[in-house]
CHARMM internal coordinates of N, CA and C (Angstrom, degrees):
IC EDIT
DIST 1 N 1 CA 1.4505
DIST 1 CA 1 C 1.5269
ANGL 1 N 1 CA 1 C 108.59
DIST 1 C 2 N 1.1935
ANGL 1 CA 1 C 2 N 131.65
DIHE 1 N 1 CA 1 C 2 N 121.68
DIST 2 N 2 CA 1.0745
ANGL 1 C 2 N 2 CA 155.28
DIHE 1 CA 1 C 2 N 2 CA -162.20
DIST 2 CA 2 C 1.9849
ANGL 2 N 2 CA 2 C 106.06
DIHE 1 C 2 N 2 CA 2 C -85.45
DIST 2 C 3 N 0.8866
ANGL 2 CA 2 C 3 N 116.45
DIHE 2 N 2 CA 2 C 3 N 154.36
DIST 3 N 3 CA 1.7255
ANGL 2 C 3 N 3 CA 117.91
DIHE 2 CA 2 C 3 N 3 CA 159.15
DIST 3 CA 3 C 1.3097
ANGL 3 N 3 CA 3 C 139.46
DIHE 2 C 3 N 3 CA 3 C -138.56
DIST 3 C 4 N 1.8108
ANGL 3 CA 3 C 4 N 110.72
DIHE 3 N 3 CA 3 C 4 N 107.34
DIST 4 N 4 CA 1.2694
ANGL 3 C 4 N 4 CA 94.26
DIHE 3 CA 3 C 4 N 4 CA -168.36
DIST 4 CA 4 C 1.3553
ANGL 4 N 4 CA 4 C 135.80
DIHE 3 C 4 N 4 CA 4 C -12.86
DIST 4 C 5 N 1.5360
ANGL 4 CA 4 C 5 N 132.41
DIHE 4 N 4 CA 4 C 5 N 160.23
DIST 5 N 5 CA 1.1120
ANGL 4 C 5 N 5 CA 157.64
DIHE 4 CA 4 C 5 N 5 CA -175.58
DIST 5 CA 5 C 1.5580
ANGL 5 N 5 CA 5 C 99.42
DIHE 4 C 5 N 5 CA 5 C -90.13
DIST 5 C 6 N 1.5732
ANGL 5 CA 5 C 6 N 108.93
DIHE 5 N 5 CA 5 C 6 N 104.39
DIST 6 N 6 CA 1.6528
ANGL 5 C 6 N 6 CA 119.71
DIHE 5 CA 5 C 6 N 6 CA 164.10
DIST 6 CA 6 C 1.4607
ANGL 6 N 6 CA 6 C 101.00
DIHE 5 C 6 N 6 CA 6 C -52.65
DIST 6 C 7 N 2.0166
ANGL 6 CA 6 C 7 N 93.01
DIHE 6 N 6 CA 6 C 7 N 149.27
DIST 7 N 7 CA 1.7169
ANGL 6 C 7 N 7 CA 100.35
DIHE 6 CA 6 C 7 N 7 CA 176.67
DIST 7 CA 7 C 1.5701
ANGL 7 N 7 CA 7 C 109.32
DIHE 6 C 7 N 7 CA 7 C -74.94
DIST 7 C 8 N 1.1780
ANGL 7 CA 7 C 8 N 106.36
DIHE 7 N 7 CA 7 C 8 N 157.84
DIST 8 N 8 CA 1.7951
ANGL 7 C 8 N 8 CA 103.64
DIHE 7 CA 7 C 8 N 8 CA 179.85
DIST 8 CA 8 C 1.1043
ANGL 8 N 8 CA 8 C 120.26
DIHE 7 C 8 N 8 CA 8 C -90.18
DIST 8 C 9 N 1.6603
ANGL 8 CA 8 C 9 N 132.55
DIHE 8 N 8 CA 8 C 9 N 137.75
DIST 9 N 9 CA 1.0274
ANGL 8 C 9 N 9 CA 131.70
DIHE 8 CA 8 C 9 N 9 CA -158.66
DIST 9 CA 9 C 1.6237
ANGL 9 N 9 CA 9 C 104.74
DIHE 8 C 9 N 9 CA 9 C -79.45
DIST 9 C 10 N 1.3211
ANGL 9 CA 9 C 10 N 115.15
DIHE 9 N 9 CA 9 C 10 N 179.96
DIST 10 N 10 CA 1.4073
ANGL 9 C 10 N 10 CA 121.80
DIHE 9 CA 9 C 10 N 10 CA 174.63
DIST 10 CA 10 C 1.3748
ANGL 10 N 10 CA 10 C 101.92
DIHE 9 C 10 N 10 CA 10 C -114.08
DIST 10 C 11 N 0.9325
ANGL 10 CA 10 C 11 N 147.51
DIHE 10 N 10 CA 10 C 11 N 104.06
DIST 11 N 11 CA 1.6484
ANGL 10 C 11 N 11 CA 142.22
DIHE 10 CA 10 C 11 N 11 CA 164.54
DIST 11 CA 11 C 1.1406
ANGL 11 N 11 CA 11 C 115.32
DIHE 10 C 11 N 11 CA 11 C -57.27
DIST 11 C 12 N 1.9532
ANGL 11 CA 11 C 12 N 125.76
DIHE 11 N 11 CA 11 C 12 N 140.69
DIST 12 N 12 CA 1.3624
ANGL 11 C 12 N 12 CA 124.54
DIHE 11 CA 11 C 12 N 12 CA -169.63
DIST 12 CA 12 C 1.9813
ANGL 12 N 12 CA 12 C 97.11
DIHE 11 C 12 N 12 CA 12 C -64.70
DIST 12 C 13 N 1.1241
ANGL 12 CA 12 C 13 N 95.71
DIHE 12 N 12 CA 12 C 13 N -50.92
DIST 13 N 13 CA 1.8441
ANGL 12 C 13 N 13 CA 108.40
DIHE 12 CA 12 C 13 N 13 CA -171.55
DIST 13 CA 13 C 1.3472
ANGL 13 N 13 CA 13 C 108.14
DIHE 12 C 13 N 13 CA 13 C -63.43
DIST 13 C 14 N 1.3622
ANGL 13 CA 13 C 14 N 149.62
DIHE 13 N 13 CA 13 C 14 N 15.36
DIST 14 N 14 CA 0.9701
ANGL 13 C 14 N 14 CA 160.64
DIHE 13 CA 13 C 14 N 14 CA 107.08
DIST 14 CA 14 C 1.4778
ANGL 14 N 14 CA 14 C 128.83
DIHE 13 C 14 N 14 CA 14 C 27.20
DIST 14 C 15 N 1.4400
ANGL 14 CA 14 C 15 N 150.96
DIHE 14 N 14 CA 14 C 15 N 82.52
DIST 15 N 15 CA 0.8342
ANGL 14 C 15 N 15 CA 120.42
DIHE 14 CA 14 C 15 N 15 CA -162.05
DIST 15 CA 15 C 1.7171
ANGL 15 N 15 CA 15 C 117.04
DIHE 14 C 15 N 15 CA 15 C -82.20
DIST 15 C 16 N 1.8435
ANGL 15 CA 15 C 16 N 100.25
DIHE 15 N 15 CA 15 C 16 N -2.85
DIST 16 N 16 CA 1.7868
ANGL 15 C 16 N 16 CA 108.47
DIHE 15 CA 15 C 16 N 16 CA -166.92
DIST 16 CA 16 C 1.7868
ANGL 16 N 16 CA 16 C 91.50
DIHE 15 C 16 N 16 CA 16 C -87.73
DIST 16 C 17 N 1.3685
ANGL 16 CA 16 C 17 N 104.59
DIHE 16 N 16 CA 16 C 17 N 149.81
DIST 17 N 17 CA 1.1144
ANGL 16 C 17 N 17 CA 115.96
DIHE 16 CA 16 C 17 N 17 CA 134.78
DIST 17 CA 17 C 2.3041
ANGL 17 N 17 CA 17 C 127.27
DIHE 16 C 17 N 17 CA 17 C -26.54
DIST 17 C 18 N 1.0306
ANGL 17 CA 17 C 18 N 112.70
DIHE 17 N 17 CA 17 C 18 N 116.59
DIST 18 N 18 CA 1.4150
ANGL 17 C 18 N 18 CA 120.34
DIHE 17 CA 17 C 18 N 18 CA 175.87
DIST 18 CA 18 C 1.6801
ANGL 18 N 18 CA 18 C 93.17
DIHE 17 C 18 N 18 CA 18 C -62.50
DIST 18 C 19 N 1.4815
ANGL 18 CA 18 C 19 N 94.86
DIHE 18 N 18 CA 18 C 19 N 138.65
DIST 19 N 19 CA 1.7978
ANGL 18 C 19 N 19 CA 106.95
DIHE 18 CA 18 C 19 N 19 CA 171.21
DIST 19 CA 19 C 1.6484
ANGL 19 N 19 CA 19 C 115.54
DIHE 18 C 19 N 19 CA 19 C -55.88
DIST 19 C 20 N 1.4459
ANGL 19 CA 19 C 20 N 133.36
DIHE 19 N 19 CA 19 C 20 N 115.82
DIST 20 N 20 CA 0.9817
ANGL 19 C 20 N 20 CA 110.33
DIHE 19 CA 19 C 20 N 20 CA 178.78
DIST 20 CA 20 C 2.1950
ANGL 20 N 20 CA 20 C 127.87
DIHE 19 C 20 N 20 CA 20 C -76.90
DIST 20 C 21 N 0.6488
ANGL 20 CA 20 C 21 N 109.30
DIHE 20 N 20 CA 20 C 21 N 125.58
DIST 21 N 21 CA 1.7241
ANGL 20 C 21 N 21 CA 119.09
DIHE 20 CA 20 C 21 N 21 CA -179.55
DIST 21 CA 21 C 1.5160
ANGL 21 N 21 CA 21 C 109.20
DIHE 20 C 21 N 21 CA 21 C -57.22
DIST 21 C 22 N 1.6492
ANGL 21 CA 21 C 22 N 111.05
DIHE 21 N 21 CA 21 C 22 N 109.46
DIST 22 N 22 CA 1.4792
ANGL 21 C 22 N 22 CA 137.45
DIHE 21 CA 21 C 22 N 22 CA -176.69
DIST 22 CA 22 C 1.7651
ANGL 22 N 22 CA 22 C 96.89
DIHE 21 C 22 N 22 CA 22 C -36.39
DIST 22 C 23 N 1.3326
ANGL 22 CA 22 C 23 N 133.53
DIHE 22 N 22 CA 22 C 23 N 108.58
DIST 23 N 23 CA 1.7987
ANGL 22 C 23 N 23 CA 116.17
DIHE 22 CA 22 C 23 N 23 CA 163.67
DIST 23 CA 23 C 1.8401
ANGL 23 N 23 CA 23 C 92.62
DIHE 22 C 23 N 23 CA 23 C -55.45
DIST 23 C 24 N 1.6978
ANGL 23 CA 23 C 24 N 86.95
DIHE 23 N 23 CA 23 C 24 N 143.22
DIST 24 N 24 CA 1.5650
ANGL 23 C 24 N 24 CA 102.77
DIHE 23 CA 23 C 24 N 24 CA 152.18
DIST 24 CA 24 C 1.3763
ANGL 24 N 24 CA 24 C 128.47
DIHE 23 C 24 N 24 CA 24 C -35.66
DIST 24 C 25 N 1.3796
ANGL 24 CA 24 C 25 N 154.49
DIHE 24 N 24 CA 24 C 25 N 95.19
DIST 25 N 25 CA 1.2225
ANGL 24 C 25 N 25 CA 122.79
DIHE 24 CA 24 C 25 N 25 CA 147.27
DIST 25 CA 25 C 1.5560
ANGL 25 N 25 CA 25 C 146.09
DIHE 24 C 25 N 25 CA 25 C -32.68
DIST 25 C 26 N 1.1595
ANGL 25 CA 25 C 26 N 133.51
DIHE 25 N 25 CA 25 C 26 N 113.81
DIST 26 N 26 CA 1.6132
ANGL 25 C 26 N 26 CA 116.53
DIHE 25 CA 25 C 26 N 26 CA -160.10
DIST 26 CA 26 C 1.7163
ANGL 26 N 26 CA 26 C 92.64
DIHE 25 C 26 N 26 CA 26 C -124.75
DIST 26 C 27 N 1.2899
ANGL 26 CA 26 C 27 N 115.17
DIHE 26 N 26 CA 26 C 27 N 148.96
DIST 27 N 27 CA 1.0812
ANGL 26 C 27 N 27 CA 126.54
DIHE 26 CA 26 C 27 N 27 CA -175.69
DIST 27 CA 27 C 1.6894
ANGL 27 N 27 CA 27 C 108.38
DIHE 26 C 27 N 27 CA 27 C -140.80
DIST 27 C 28 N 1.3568
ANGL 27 CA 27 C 28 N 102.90
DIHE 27 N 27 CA 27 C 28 N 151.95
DIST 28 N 28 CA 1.7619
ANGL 27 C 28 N 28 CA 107.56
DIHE 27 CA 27 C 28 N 28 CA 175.83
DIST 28 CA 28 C 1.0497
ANGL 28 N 28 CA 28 C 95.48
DIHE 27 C 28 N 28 CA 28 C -139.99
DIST 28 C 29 N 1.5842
ANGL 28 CA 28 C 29 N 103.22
DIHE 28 N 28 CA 28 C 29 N 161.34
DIST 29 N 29 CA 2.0167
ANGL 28 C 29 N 29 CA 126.37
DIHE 28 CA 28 C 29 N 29 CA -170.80
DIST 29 CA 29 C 2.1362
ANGL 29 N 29 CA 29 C 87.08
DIHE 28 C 29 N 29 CA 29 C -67.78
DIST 29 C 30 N 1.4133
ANGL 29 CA 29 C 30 N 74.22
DIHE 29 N 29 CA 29 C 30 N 139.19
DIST 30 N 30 CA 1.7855
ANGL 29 C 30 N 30 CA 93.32
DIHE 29 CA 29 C 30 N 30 CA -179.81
DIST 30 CA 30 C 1.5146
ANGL 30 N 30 CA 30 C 111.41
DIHE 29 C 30 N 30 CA 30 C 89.57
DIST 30 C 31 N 1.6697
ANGL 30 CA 30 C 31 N 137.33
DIHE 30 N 30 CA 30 C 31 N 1.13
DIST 31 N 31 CA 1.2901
ANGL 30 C 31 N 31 CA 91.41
DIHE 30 CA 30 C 31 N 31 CA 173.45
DIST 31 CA 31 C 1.7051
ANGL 31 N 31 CA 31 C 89.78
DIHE 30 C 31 N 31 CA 31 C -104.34
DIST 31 C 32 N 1.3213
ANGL 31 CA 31 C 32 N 92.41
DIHE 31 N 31 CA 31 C 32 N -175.52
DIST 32 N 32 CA 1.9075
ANGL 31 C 32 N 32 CA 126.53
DIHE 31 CA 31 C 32 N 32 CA -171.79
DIST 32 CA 32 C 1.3435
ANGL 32 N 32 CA 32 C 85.56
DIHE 31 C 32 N 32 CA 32 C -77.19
DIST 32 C 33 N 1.3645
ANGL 32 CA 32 C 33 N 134.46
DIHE 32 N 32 CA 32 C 33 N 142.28
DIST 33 N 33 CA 1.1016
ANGL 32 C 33 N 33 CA 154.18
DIHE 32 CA 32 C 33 N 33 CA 115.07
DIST 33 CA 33 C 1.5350
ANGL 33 N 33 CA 33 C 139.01
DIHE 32 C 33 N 33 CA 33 C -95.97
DIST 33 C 34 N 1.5046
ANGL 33 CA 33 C 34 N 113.03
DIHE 33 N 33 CA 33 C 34 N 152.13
DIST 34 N 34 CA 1.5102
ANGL 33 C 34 N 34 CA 95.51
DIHE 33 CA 33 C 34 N 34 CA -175.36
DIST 34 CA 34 C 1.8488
ANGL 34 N 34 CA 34 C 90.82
DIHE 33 C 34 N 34 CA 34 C -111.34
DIST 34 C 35 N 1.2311
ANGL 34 CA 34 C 35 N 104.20
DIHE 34 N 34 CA 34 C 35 N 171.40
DIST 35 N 35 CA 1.3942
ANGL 34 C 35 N 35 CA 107.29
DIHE 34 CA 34 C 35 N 35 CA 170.01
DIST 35 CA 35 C 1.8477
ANGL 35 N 35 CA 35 C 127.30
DIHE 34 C 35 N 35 CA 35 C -125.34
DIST 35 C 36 N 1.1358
ANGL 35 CA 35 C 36 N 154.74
DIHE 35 N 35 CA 35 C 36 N 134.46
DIST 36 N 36 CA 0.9464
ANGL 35 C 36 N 36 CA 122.85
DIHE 35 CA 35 C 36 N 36 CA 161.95
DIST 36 CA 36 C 1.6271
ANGL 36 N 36 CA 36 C 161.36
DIHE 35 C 36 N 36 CA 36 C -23.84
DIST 36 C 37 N 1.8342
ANGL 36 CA 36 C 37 N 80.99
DIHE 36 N 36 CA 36 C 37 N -54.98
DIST 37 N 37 CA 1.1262
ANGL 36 C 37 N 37 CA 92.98
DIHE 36 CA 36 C 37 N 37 CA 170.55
DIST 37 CA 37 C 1.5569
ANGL 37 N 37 CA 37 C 115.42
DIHE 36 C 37 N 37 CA 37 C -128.80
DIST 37 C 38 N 1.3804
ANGL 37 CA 37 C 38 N 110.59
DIHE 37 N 37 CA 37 C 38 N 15.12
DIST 38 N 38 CA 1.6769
ANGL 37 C 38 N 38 CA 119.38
DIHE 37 CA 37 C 38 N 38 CA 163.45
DIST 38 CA 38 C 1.4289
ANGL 38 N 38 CA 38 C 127.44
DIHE 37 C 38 N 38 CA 38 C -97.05
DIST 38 C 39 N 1.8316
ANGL 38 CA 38 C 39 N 101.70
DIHE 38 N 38 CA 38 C 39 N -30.56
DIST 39 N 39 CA 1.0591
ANGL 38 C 39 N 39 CA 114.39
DIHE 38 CA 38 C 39 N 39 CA 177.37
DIST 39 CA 39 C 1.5034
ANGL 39 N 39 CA 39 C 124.89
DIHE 38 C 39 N 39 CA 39 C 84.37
DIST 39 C 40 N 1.2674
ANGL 39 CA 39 C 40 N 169.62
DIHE 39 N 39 CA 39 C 40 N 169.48
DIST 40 N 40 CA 1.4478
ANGL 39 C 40 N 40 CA 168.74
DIHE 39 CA 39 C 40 N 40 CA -153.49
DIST 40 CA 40 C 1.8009
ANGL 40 N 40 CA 40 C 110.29
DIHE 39 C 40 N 40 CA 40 C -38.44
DIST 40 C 41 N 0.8478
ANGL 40 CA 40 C 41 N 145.56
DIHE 40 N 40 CA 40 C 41 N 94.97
DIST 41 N 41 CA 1.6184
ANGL 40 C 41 N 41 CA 150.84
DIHE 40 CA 40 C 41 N 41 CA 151.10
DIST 41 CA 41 C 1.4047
ANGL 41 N 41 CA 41 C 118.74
DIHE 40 C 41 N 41 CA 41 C -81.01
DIST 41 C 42 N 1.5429
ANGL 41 CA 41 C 42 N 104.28
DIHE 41 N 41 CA 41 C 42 N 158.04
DIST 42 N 42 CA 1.6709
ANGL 41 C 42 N 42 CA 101.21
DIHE 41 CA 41 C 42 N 42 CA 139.05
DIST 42 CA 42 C 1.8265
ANGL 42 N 42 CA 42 C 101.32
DIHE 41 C 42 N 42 CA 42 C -119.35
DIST 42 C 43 N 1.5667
ANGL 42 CA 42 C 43 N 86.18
DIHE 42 N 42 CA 42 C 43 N 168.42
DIST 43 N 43 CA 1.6204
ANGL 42 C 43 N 43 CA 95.66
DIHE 42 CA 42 C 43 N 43 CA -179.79
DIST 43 CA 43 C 1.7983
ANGL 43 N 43 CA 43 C 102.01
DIHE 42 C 43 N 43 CA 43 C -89.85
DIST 43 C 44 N 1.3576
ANGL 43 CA 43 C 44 N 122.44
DIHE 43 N 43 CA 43 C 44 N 138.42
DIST 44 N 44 CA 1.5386
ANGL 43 C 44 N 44 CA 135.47
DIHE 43 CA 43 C 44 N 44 CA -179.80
DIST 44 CA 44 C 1.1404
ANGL 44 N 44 CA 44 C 99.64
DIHE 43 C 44 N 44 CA 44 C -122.06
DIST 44 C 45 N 1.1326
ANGL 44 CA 44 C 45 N 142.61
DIHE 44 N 44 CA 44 C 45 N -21.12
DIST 45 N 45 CA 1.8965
ANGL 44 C 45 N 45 CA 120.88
DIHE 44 CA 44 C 45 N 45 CA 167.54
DIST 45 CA 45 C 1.6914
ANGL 45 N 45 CA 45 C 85.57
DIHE 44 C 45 N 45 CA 45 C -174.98
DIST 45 C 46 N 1.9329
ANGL 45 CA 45 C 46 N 84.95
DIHE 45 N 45 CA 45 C 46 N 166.61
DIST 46 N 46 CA 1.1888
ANGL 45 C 46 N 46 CA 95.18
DIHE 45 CA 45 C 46 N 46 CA -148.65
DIST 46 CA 46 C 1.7701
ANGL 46 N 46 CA 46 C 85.50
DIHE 45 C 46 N 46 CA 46 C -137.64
DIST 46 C 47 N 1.1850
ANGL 46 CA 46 C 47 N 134.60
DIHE 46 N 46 CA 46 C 47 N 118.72
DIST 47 N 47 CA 1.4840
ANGL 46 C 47 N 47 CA 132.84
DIHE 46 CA 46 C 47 N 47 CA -175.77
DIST 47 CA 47 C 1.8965
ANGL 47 N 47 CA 47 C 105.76
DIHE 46 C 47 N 47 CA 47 C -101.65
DIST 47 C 48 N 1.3950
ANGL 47 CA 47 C 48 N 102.35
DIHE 47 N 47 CA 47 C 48 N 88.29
DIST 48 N 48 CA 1.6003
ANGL 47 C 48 N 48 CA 119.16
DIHE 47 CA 47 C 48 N 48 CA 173.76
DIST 48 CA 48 C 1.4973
ANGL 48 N 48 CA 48 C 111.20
DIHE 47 C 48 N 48 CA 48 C 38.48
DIST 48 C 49 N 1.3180
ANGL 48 CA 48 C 49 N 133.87
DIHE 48 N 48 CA 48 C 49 N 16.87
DIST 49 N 49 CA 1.4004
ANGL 48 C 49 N 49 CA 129.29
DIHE 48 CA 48 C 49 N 49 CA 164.15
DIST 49 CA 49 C 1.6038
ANGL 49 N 49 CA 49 C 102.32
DIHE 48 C 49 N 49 CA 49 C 115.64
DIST 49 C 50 N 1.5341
ANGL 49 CA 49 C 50 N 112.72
DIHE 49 N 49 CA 49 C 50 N 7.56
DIST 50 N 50 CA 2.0419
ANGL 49 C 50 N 50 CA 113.29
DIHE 49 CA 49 C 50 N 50 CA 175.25
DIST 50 CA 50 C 1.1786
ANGL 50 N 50 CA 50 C 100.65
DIHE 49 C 50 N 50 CA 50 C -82.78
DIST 50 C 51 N 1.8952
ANGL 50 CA 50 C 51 N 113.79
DIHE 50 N 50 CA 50 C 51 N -45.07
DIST 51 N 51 CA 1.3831
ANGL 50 C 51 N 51 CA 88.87
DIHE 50 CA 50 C 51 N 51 CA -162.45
DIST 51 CA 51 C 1.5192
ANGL 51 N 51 CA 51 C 82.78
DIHE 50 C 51 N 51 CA 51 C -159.95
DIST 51 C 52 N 1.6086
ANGL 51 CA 51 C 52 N 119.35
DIHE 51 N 51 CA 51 C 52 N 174.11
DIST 52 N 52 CA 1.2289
ANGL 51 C 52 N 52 CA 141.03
DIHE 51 CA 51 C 52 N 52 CA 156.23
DIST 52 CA 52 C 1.2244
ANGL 52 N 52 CA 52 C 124.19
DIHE 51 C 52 N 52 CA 52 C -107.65
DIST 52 C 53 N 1.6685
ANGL 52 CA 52 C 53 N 109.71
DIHE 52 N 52 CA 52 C 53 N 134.74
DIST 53 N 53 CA 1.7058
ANGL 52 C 53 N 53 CA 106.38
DIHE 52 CA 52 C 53 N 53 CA 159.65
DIST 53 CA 53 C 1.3161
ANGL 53 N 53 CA 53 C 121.27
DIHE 52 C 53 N 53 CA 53 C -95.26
DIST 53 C 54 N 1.5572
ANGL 53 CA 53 C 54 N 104.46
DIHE 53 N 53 CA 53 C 54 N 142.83
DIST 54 N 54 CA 1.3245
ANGL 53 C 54 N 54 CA 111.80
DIHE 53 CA 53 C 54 N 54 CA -166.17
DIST 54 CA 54 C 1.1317
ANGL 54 N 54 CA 54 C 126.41
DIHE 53 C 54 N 54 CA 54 C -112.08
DIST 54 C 55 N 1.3863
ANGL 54 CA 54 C 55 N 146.34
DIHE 54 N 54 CA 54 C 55 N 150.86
DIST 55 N 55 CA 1.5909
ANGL 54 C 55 N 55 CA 124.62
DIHE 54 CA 54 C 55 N 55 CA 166.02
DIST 55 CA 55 C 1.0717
ANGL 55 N 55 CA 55 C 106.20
DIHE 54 C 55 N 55 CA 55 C -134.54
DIST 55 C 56 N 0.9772
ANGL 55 CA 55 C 56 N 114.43
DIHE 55 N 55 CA 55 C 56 N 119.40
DIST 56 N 56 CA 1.7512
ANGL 55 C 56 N 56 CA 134.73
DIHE 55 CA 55 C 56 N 56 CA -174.93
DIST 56 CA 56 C 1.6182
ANGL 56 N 56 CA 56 C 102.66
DIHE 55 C 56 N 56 CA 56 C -95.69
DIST 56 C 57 N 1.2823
ANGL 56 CA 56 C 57 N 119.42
DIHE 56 N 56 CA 56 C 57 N -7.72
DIST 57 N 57 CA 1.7173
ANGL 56 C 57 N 57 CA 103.03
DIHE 56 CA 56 C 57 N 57 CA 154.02
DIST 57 CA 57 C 1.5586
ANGL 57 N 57 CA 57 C 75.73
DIHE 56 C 57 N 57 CA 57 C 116.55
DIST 57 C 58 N 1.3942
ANGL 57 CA 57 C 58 N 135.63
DIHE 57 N 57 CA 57 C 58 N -97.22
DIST 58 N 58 CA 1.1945
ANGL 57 C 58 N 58 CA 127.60
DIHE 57 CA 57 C 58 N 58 CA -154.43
DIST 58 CA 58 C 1.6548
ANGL 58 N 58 CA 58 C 97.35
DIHE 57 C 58 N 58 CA 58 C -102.81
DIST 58 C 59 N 1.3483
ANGL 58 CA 58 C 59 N 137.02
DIHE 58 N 58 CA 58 C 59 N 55.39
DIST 59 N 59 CA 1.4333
ANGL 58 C 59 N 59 CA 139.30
DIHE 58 CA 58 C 59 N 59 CA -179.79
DIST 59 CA 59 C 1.6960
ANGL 59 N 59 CA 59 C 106.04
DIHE 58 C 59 N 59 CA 59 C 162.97
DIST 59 C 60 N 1.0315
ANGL 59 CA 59 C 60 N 107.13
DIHE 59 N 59 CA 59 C 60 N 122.44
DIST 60 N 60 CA 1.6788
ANGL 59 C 60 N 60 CA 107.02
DIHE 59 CA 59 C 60 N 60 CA 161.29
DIST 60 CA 60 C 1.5777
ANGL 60 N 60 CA 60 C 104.48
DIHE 59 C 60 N 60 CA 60 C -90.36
DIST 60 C 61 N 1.2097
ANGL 60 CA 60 C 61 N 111.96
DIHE 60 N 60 CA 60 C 61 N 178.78
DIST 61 N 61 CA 1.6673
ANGL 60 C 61 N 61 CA 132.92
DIHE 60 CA 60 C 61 N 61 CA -169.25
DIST 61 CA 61 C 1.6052
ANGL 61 N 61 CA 61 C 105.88
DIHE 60 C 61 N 61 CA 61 C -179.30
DIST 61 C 62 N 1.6379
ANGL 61 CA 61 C 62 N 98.51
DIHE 61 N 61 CA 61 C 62 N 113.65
DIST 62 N 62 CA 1.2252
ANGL 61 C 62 N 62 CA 101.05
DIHE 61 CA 61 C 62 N 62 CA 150.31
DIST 62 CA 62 C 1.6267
ANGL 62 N 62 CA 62 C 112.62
DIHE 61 C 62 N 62 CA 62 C -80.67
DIST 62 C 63 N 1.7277
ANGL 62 CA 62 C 63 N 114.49
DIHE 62 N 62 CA 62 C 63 N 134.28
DIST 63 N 63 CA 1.4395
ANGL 62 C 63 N 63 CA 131.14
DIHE 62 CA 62 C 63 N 63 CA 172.73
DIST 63 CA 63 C 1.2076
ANGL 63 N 63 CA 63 C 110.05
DIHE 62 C 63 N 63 CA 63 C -113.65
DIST 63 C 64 N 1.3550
ANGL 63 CA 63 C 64 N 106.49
DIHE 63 N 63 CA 63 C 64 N 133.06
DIST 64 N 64 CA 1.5597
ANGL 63 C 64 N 64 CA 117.06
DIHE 63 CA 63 C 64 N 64 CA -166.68
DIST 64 CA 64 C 1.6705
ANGL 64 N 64 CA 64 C 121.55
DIHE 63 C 64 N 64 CA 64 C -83.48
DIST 64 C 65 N 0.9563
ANGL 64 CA 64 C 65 N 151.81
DIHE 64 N 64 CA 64 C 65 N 146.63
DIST 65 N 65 CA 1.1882
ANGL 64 C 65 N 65 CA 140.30
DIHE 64 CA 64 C 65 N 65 CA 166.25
DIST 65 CA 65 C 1.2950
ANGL 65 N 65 CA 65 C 124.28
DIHE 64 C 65 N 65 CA 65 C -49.85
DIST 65 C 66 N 1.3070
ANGL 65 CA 65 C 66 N 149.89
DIHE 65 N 65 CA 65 C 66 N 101.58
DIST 66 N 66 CA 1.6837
ANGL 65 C 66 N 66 CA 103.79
DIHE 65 CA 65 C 66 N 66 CA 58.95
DIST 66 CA 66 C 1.2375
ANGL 66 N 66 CA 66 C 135.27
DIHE 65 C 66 N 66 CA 66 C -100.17
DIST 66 C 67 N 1.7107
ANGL 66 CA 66 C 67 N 83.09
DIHE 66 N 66 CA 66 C 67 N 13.55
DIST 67 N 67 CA 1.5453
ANGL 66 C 67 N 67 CA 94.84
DIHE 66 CA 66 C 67 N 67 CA -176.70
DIST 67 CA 67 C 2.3525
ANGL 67 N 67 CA 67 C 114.75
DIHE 66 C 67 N 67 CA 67 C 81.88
DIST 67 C 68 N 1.1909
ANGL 67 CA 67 C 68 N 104.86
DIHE 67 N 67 CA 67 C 68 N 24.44
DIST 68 N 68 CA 1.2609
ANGL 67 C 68 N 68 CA 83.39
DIHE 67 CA 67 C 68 N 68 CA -170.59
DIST 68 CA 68 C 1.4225
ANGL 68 N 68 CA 68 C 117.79
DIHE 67 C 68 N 68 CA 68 C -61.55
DIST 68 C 69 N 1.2459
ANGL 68 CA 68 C 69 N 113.05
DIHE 68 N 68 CA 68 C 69 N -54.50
DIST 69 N 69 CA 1.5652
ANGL 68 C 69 N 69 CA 111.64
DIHE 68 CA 68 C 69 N 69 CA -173.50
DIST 69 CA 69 C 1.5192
ANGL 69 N 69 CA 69 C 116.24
DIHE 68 C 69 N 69 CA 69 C -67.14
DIST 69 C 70 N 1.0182
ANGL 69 CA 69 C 70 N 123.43
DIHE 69 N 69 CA 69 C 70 N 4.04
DIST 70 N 70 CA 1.7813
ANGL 69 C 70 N 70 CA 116.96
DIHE 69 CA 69 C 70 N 70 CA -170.55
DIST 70 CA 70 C 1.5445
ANGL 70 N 70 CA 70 C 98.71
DIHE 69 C 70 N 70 CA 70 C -126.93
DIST 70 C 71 N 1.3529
ANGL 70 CA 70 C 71 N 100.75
DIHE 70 N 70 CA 70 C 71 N 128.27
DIST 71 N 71 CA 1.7163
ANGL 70 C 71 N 71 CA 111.61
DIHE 70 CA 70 C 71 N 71 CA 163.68
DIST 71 CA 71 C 1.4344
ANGL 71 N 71 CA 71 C 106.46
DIHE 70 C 71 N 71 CA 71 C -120.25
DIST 71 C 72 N 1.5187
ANGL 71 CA 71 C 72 N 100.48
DIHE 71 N 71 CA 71 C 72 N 167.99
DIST 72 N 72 CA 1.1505
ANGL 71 C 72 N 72 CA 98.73
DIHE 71 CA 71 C 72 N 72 CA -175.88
DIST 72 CA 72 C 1.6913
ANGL 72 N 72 CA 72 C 109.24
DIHE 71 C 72 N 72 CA 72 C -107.57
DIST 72 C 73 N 1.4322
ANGL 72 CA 72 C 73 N 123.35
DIHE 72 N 72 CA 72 C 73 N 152.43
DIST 73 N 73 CA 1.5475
ANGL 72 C 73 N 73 CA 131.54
DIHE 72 CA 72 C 73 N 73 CA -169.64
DIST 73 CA 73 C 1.9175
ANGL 73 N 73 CA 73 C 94.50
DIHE 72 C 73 N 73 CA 73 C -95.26
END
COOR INIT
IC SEED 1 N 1 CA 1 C
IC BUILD
């Protein structure tokens, strides 16, 4: 049995730049979203920051957090 791979630290003495940390995306019922691969939505409910419901007009989709492919317009 194998064990994940710990994250790597950043050292202060460092000569790279520290990785910067993705902000959350946060979304609420009513705005426009676009999707990757759904294409134009609005958001209709929102389950405590797991996931969003979506309606893309002819299909809803729950989208999961972290949200990569969907921004909001």
């Amino acid at each position: 049995m194998t064990r994940p791979a710990a994250p790597k630290r950043h050292l202060p003495t460092s000569p790279f730049k520290a990785p910067v940390e993705p902000v959350p995306k946060h979304f609420a019922a009513g705005d426009q979203v676009t999707h990757d691969v759904y294409g134009l939505g609005r958001v209709i409910g929102i389950e405590d920051g797991v996931a969003a419901l979506v309606d893309f007009g002819s299909d809803r989709r729950r989208i999961l957090s972290p949200y990569a492919r969907m921004t909001k317009l």
